[in-house]
C-alpha positions, 0 to 999 in steps of 0.5 A: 578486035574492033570496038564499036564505040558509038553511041545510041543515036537519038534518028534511030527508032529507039528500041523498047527494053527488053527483059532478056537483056535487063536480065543479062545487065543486072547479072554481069555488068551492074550486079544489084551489090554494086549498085546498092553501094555506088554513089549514084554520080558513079552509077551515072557514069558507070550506065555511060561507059556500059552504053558506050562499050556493049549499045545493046544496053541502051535501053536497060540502063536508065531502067536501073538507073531510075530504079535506084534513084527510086530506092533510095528516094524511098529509104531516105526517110523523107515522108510524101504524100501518095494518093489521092488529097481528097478527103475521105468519108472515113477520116476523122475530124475534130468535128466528128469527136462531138 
């Protein structure tokens, strides 16, 4: 058995992530369970080691990856403002309790 161990080369066209595969990934190689409860320091090596053993994954794994780090940067509690900082004609003032 011989096993292709090199990694996605930045020279080739990088490919665009397929639905398939990302389907195949979260089913076999990185269940959401698992990634709910790693660290995301082992769930960066883990997407590593996933490159480098199956390459068709290239493109998938930082999808995961970003997904994650989005999750918990959401449930985190941390309060953001999204939107646009404009006021709007509908928001209430001091001015307009007069």
């Amino acid at each position: 058995m011989n096993l292709d161990t090199t990694p996605c080369l930045p020279e080739q066209a990088p490919r665009r992530p397929s639905l398939r595969d990302l389907a195949a990934l979260t089913t076999t190689l990185l269940p959401p369970a698992l990634v709910m409860l790693t660290s995301l320091s082992e769930l960066r090596r883990r997407c590593q080691e996933i490159n480098l053993t199956h390459p068709h994954f290239c493109e998938e794994t930082p999808l995961v990856l970003s997904f994650e780090e989005k999750r918990r940067q959401r449930l985190s509690g941390q309060l953001q403002v999204s939107g646009s900082l404009e006021p709007s004609a509908h928001a209430v003032t001091p001015s307009s309790y007069a």
